[in-house]
N, CA, C and O atoms as a GROMACS GRO file, in nm:
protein
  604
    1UNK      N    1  18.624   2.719  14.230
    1UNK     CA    2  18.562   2.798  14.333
    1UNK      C    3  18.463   2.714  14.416
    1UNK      O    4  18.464   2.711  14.540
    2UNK      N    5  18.392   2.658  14.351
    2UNK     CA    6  18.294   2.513  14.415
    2UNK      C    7  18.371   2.470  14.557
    2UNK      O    8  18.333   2.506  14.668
    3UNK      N    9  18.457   2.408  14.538
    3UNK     CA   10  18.571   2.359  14.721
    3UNK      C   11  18.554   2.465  14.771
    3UNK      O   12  18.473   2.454  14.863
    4UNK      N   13  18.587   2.560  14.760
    4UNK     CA   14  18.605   2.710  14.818
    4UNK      C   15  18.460   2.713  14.888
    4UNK      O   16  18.449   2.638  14.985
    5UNK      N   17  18.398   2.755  14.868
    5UNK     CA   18  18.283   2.788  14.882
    5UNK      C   19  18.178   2.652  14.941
    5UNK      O   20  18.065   2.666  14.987
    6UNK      N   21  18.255   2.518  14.924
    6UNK     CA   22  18.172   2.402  14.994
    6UNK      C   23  18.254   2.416  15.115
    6UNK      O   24  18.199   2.390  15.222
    7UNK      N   25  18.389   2.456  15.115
    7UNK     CA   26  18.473   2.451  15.240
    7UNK      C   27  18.427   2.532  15.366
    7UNK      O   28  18.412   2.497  15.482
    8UNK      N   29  18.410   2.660  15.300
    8UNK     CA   30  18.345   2.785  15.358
    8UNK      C   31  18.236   2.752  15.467
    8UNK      O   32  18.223   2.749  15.589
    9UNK      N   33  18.162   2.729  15.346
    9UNK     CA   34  17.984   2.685  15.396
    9UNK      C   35  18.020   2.584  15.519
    9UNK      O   36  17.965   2.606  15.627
   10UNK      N   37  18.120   2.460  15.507
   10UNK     CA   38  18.130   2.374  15.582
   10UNK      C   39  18.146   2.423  15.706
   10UNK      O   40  18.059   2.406  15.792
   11UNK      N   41  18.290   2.511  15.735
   11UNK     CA   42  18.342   2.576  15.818
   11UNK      C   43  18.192   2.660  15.906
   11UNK      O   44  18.182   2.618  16.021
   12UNK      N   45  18.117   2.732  15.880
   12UNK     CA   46  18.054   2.848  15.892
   12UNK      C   47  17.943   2.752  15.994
   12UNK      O   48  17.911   2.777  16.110
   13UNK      N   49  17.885   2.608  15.885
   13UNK     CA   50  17.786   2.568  15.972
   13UNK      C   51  17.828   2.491  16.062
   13UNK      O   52  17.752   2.466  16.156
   14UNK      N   53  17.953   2.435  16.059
   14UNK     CA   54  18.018   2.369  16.188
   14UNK      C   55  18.071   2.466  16.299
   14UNK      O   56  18.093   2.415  16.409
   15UNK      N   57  18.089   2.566  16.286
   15UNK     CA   58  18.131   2.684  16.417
   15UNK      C   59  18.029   2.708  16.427
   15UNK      O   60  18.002   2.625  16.514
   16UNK      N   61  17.915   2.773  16.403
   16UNK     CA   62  17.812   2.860  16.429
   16UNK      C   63  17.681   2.725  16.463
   16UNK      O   64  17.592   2.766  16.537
   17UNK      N   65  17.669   2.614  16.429
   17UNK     CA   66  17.560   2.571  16.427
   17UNK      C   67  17.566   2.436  16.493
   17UNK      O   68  17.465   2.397  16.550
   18UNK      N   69  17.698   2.340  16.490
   18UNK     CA   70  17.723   2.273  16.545
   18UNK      C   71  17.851   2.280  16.681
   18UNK      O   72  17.893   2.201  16.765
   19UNK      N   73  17.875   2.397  16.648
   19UNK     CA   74  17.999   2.436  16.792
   19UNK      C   75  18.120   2.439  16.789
   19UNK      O   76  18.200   2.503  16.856
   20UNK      N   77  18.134   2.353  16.695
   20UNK     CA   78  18.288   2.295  16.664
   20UNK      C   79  18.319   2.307  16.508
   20UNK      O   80  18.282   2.248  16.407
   21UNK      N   81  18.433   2.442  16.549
   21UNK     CA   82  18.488   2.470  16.438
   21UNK      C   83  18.613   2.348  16.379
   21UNK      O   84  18.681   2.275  16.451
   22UNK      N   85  18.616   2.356  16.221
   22UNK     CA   86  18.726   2.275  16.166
   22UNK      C   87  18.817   2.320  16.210
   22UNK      O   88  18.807   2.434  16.254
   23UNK      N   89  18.988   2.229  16.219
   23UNK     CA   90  19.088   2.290  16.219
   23UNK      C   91  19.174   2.298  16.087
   23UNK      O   92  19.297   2.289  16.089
   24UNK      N   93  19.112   2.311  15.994
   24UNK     CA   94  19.141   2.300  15.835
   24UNK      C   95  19.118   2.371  15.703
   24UNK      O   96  19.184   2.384  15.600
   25UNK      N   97  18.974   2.421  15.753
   25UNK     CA   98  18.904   2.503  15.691
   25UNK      C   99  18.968   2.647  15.636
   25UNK      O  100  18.932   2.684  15.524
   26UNK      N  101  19.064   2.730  15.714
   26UNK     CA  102  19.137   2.823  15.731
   26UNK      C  103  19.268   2.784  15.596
   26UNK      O  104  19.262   2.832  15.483
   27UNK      N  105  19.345   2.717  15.628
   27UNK     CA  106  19.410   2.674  15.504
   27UNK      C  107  19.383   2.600  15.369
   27UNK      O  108  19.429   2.614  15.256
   28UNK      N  109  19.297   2.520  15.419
   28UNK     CA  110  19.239   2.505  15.286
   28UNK      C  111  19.172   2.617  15.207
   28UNK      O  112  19.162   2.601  15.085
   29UNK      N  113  19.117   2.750  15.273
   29UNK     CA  114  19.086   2.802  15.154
   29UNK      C  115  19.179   2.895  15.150
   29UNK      O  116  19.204   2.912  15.031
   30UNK      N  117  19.234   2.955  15.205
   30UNK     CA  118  19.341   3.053  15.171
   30UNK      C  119  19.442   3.018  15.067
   30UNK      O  120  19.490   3.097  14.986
   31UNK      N  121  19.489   2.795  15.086
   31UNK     CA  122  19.513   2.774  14.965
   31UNK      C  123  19.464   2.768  14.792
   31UNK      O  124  19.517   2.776  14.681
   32UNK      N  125  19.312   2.747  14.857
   32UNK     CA  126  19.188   2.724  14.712
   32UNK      C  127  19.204   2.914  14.668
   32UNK      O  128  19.210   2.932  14.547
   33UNK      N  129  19.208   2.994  14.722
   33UNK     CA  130  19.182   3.129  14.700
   33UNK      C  131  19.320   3.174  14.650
   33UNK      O  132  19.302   3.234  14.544
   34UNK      N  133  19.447   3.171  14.681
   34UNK     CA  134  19.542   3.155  14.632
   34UNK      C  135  19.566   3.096  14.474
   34UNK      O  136  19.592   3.154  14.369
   35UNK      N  137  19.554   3.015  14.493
   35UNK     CA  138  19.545   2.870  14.351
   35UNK      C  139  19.497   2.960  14.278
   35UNK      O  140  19.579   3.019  14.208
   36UNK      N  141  19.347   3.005  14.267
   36UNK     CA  142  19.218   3.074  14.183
   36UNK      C  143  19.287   3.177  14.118
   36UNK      O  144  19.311   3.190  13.998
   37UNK      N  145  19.322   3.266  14.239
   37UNK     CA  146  19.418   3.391  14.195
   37UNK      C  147  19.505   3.371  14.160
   37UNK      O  148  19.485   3.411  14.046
   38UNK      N  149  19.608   3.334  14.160
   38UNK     CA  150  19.737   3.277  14.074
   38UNK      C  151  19.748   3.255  13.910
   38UNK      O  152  19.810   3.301  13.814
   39UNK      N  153  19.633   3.139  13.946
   39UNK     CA  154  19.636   3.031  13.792
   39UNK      C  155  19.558   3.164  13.705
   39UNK      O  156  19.567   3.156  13.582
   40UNK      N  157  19.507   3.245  13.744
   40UNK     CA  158  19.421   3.316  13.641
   40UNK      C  159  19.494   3.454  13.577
   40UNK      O  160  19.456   3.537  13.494
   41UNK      N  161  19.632   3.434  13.666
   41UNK     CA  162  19.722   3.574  13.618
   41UNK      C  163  19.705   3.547  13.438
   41UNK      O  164  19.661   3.623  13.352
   42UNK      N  165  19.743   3.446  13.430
   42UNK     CA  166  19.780   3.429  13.285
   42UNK      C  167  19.637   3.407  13.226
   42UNK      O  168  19.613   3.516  13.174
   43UNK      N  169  19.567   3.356  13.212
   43UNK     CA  170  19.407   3.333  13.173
   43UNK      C  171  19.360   3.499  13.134
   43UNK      O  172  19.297   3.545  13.038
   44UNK      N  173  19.429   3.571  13.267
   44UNK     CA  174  19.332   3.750  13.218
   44UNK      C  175  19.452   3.825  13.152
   44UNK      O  176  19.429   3.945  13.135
   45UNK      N  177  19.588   3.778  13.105
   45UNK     CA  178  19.610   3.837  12.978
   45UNK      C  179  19.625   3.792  12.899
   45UNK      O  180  19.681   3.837  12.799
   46UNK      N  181  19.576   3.674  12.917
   46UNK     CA  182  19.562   3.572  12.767
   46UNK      C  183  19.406   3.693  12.703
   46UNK      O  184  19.387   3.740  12.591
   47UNK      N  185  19.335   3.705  12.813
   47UNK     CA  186  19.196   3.740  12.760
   47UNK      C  187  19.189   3.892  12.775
   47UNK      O  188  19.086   3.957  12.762
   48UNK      N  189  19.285   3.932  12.797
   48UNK     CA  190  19.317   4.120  12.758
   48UNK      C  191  19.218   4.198  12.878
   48UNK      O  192  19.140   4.292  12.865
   49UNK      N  193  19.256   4.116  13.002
   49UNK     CA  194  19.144   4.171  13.095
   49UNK      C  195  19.214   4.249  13.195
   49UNK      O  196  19.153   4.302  13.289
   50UNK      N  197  19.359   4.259  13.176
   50UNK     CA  198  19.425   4.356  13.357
   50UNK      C  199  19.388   4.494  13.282
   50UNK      O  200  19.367   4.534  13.167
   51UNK      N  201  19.392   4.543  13.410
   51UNK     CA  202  19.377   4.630  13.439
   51UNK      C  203  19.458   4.762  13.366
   51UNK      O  204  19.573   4.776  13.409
   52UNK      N  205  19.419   4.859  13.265
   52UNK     CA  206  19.496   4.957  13.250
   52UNK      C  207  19.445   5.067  13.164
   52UNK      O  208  19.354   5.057  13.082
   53UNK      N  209  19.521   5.183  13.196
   53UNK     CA  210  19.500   5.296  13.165
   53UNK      C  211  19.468   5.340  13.015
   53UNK      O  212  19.546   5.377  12.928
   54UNK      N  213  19.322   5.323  13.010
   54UNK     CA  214  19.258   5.296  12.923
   54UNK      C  215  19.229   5.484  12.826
   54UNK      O  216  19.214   5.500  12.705
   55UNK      N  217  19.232   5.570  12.913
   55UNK     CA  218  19.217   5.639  12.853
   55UNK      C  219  19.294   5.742  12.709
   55UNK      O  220  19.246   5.822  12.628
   56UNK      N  221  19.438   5.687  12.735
   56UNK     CA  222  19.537   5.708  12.661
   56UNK      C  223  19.534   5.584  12.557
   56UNK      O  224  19.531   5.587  12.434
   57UNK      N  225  19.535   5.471  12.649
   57UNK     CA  226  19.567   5.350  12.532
   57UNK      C  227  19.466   5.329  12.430
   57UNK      O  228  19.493   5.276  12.323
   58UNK      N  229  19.340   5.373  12.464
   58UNK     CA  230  19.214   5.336  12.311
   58UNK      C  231  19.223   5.435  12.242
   58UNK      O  232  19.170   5.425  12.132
   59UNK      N  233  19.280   5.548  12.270
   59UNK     CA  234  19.291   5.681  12.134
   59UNK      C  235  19.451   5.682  12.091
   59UNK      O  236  19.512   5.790  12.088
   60UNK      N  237  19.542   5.513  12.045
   60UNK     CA  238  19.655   5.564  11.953
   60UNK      C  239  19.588   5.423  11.897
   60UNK      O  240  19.499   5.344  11.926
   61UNK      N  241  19.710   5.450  11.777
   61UNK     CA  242  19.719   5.326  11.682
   61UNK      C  243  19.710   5.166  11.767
   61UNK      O  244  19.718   5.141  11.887
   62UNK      N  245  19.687   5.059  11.625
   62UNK     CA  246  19.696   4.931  11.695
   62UNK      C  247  19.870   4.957  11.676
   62UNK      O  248  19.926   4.883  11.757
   63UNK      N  249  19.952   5.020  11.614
   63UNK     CA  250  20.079   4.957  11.623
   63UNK      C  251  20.154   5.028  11.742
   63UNK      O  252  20.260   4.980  11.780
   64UNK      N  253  20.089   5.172  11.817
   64UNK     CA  254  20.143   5.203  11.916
   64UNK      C  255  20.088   5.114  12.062
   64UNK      O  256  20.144   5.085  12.168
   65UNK      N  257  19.957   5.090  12.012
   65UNK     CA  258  19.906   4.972  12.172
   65UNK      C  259  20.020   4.855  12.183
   65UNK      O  260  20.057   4.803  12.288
   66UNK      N  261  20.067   4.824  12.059
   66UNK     CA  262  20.150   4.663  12.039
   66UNK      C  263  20.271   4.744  12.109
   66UNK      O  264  20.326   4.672  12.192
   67UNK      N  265  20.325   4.868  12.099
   67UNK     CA  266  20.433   4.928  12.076
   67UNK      C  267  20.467   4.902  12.258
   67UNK      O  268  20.566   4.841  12.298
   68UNK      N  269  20.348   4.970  12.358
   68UNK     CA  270  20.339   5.008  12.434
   68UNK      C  271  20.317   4.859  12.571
   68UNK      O  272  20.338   4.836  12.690
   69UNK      N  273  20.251   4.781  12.420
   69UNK     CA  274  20.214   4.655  12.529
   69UNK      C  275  20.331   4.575  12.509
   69UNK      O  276  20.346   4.477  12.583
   70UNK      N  277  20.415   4.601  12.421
   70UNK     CA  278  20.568   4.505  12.388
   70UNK      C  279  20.690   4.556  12.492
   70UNK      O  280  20.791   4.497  12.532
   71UNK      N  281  20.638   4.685  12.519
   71UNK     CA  282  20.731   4.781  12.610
   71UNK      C  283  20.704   4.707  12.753
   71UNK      O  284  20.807   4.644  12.779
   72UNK      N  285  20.630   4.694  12.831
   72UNK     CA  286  20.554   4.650  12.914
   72UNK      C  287  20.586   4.510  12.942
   72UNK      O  288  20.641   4.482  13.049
   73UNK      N  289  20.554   4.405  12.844
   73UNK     CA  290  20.608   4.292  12.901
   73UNK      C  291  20.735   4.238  12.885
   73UNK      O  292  20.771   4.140  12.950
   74UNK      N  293  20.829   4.313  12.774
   74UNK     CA  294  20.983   4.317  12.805
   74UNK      C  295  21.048   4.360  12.978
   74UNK      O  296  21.134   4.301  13.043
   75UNK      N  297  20.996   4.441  13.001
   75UNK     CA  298  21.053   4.585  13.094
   75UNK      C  299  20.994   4.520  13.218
   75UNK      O  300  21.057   4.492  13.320
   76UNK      N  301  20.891   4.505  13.200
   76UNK     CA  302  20.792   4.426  13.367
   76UNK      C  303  20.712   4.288  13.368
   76UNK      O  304  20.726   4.195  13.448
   77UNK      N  305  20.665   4.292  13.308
   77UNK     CA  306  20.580   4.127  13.277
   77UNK      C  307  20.682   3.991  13.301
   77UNK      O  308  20.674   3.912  13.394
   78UNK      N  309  20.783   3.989  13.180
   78UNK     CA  310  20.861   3.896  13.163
   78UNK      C  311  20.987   3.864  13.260
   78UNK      O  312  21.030   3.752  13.287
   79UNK      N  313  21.040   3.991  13.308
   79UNK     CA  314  21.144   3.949  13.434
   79UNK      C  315  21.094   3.969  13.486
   79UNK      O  316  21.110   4.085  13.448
   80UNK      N  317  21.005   3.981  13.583
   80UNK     CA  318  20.905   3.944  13.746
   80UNK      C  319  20.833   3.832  13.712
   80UNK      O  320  20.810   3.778  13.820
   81UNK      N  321  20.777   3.755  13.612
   81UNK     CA  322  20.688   3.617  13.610
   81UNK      C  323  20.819   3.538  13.616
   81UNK      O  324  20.835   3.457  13.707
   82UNK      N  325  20.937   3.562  13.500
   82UNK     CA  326  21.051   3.480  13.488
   82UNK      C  327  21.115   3.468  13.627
   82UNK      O  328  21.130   3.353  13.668
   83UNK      N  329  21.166   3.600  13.729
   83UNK     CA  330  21.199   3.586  13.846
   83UNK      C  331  21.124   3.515  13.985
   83UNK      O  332  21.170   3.464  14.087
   84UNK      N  333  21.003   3.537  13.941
   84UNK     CA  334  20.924   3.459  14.067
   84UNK      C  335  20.906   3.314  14.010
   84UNK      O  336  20.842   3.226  14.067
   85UNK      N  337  20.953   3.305  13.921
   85UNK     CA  338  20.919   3.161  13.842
   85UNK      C  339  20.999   3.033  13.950
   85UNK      O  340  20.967   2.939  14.024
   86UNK      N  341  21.160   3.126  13.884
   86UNK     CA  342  21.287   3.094  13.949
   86UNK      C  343  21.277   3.073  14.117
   86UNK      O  344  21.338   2.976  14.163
   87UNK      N  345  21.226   3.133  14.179
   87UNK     CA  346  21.232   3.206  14.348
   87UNK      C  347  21.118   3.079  14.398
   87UNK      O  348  21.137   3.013  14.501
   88UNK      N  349  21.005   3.059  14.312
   88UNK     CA  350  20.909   2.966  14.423
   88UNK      C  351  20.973   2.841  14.397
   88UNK      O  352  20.967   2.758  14.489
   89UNK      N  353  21.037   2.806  14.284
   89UNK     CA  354  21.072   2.675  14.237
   89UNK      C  355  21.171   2.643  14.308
   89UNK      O  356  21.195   2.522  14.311
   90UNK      N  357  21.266   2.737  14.388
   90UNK     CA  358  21.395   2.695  14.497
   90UNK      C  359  21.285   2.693  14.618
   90UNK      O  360  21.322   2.636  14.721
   91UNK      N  361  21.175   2.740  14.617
   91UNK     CA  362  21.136   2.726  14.739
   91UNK      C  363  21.051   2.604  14.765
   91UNK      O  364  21.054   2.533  14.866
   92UNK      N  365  20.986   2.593  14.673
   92UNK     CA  366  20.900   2.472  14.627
   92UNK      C  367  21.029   2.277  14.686
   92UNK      O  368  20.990   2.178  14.749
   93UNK      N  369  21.180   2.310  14.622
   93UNK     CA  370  21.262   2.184  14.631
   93UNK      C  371  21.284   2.207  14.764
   93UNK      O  372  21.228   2.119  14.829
   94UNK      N  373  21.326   2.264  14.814
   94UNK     CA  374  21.364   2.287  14.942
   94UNK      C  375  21.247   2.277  15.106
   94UNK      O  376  21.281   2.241  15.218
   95UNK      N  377  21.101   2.327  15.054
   95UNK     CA  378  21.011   2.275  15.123
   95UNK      C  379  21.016   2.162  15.129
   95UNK      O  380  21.053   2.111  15.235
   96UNK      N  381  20.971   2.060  14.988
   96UNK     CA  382  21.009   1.926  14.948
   96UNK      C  383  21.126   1.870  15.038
   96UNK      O  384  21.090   1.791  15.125
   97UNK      N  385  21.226   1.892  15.032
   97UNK     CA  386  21.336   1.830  15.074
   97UNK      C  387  21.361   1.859  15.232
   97UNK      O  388  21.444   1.790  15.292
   98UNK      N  389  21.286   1.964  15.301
   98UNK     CA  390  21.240   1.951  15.428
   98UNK      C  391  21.141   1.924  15.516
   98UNK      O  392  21.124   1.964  15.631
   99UNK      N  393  21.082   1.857  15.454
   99UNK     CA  394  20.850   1.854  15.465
   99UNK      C  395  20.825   1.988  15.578
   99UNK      O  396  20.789   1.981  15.696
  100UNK      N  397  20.854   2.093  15.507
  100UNK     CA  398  20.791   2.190  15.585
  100UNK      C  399  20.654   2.241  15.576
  100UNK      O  400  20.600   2.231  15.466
  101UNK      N  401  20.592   2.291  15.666
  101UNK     CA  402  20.511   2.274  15.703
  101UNK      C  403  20.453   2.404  15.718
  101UNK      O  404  20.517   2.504  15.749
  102UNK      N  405  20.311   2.398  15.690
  102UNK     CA  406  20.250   2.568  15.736
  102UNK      C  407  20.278   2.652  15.838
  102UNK      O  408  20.332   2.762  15.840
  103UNK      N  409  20.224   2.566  15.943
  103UNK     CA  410  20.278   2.631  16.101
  103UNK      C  411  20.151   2.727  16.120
  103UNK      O  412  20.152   2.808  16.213
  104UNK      N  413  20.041   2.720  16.033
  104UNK     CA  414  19.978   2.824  16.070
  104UNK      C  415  19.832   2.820  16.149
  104UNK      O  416  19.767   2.911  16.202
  105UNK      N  417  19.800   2.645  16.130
  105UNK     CA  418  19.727   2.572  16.215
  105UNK      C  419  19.752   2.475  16.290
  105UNK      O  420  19.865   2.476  16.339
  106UNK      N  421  19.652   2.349  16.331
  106UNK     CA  422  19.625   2.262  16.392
  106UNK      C  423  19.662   2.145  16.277
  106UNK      O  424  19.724   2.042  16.302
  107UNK      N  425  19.604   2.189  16.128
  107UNK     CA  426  19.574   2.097  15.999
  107UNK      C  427  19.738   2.104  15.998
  107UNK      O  428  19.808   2.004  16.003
  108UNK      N  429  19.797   2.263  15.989
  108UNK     CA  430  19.953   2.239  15.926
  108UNK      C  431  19.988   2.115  15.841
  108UNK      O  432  20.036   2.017  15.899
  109UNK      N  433  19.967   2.112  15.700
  109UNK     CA  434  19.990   2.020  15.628
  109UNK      C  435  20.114   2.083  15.531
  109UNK      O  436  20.147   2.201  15.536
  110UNK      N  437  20.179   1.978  15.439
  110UNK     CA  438  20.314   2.051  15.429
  110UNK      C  439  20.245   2.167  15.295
  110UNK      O  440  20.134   2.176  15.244
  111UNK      N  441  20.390   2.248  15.276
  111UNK     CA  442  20.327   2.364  15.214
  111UNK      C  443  20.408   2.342  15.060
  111UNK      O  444  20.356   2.394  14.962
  112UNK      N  445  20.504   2.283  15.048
  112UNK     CA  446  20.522   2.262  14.900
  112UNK      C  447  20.435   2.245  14.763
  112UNK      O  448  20.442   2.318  14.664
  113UNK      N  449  20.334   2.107  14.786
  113UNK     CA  450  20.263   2.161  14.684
  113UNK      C  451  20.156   2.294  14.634
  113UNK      O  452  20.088   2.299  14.531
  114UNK      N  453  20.170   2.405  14.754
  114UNK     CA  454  20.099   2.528  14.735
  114UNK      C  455  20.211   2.623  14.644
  114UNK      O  456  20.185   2.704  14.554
  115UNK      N  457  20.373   2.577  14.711
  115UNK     CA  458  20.472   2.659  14.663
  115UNK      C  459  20.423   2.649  14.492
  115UNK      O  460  20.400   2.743  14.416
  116UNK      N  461  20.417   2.506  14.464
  116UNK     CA  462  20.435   2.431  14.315
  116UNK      C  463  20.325   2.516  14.252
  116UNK      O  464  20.346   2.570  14.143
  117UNK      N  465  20.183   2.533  14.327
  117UNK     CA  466  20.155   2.645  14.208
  117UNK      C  467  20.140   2.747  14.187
  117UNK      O  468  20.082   2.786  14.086
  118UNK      N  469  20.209   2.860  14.323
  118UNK     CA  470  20.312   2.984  14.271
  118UNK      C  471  20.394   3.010  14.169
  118UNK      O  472  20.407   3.111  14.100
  119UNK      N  473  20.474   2.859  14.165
  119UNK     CA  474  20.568   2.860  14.044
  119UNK      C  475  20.505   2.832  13.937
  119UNK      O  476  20.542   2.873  13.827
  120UNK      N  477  20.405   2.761  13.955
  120UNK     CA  478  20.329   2.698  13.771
  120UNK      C  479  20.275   2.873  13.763
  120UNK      O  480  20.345   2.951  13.698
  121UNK      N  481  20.192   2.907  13.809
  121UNK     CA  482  20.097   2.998  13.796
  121UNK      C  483  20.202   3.091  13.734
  121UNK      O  484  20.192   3.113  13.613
  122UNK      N  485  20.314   3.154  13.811
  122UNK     CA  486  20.432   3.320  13.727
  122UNK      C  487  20.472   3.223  13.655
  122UNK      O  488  20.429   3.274  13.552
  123UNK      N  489  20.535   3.091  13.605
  123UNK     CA  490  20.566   3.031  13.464
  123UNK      C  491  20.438   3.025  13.402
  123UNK      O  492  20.450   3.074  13.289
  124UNK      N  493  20.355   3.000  13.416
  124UNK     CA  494  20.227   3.054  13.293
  124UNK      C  495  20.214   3.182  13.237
  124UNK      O  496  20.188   3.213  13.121
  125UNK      N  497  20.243   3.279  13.372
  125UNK     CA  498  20.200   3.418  13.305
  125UNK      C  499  20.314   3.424  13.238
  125UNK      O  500  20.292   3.443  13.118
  126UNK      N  501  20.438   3.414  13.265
  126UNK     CA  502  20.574   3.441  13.174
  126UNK      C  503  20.565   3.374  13.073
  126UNK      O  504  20.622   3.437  12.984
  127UNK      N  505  20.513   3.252  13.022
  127UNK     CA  506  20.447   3.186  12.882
  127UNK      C  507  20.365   3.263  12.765
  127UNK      O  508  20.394   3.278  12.646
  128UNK      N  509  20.227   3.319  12.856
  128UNK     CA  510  20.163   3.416  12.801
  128UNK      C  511  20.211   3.555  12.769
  128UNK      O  512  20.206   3.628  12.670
  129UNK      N  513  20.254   3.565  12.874
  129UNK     CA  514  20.355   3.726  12.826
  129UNK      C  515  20.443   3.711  12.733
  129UNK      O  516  20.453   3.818  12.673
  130UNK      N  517  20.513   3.633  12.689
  130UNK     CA  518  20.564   3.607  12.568
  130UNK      C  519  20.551   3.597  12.448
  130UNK      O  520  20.625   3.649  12.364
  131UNK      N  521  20.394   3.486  12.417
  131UNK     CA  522  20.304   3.481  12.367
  131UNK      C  523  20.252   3.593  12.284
  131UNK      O  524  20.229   3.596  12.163
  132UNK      N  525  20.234   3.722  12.416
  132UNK     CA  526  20.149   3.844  12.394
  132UNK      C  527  20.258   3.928  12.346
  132UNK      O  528  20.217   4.013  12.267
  133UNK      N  529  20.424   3.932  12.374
  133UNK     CA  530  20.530   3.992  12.328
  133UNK      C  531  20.510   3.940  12.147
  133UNK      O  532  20.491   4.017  12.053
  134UNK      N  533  20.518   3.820  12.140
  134UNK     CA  534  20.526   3.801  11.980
  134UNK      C  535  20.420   3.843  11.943
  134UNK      O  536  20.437   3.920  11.849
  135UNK      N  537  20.301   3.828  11.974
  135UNK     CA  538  20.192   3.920  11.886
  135UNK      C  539  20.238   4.082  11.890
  135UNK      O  540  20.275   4.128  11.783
  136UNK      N  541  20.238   4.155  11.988
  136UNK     CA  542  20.305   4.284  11.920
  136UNK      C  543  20.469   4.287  11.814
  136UNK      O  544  20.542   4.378  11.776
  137UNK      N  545  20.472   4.179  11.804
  137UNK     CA  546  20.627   4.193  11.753
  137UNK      C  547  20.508   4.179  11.615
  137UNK      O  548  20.492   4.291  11.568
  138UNK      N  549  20.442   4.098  11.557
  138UNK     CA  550  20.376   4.054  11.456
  138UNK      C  551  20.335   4.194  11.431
  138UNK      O  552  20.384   4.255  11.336
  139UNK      N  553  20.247   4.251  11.511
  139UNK     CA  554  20.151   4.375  11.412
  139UNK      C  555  20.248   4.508  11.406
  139UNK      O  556  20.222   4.609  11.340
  140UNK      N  557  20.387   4.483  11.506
  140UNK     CA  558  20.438   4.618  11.483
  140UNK      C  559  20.557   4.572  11.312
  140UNK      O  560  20.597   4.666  11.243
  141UNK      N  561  20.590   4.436  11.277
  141UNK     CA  562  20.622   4.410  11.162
  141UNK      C  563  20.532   4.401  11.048
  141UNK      O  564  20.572   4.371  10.935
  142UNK      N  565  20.395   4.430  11.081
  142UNK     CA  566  20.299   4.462  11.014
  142UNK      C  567  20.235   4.356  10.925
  142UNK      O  568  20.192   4.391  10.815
  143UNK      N  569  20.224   4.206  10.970
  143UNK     CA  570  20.185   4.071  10.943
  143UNK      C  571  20.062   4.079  10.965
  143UNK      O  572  19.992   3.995  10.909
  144UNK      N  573  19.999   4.173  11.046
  144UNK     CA  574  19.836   4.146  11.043
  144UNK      C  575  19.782   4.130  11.139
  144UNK      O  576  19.680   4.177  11.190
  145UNK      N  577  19.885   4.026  11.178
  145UNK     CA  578  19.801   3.897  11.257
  145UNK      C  579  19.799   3.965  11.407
  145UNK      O  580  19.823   4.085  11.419
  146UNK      N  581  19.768   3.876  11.532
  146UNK     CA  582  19.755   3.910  11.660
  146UNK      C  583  19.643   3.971  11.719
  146UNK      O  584  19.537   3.980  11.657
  147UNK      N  585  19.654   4.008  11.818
  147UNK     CA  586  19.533   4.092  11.864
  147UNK      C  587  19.430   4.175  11.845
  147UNK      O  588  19.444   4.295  11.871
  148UNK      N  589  19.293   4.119  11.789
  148UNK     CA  590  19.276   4.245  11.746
  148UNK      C  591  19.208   4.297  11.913
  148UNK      O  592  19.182   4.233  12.015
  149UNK      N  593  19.195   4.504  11.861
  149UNK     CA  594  19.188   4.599  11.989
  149UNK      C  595  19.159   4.694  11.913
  149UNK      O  596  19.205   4.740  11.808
  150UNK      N  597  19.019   4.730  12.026
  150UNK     CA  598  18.960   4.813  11.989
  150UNK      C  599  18.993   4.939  11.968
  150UNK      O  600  19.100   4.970  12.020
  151UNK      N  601  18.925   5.045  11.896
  151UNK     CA  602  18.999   5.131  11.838
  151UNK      C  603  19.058   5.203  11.681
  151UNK      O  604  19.140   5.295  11.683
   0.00000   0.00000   0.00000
């Protein structure tokens, strides 16, 4: 977040204070803000932090939360991280293999390595979602182990 926010600041006091705005500033953070959000899909369910409907899920069992959270990343988690995995990574060779380009400034610098961590970022979460699939597979075979959740 540091770049982000030195970029920002940069941008803000060069338009407003010196006159002359960057022509860079704009993609660079939309890429830094991108990146942030991306890479952390997997980081916040590694750390049991999205978002969900909490009021049903803290009053059943730990083996119906596993039940419900195994349901979940079979059904949605795992083919949409696995599919966008697939989708940026053709887009990612093919930028590559055309140096295409943002188009959306002056900076327009090429856009592949932004594709590259669309694709790292849904192959991480599809890592972790997996991860988080075998721990409910563990407590609904009743090994113990995995998550503990409150309740």
């Amino acid at each position: 977040m540091i770049p982000l926010i030195a970029a920002s600041c940069f941008e803000v006091f060069s338009r407003y204070v010196m006159g002359e705005p960057t022509f860079w500033a704009f993609e660079v953070g939309y890429m830094m803000m991108g990146t942030h959000f991306l890479i952390g899909l997997a980081y916040t369910l590694r750390e049991r932090e999205h978002v969900r409907v909490d009021f049903l899920y803290a009053h059943v069992s730990r083996r119906k939360r596993a039940l419900i959270d195994a349901f979940t990343y079979v059904v949605l988690v795992l083919p949409l991280a696995g599919w966008l995995s697939v989708a940026f990574w053709e887009k990612v060779t093919k930028a590559y293999e055309s140096h295409e380009r943002t188009g959306m400034s002056a900076f327009n610098p090429v856009i592949w390595p932004f594709r590259l961590v669309m694709c790292a970022a849904f192959a991480l979460l599809f890592l972790q979602a997996l991860a988080e699939l075998l721990r409910c597979v563990s407590v609904l075979k009743g090994d113990g182990k995995g998550h503990q959740t409150a309740g």
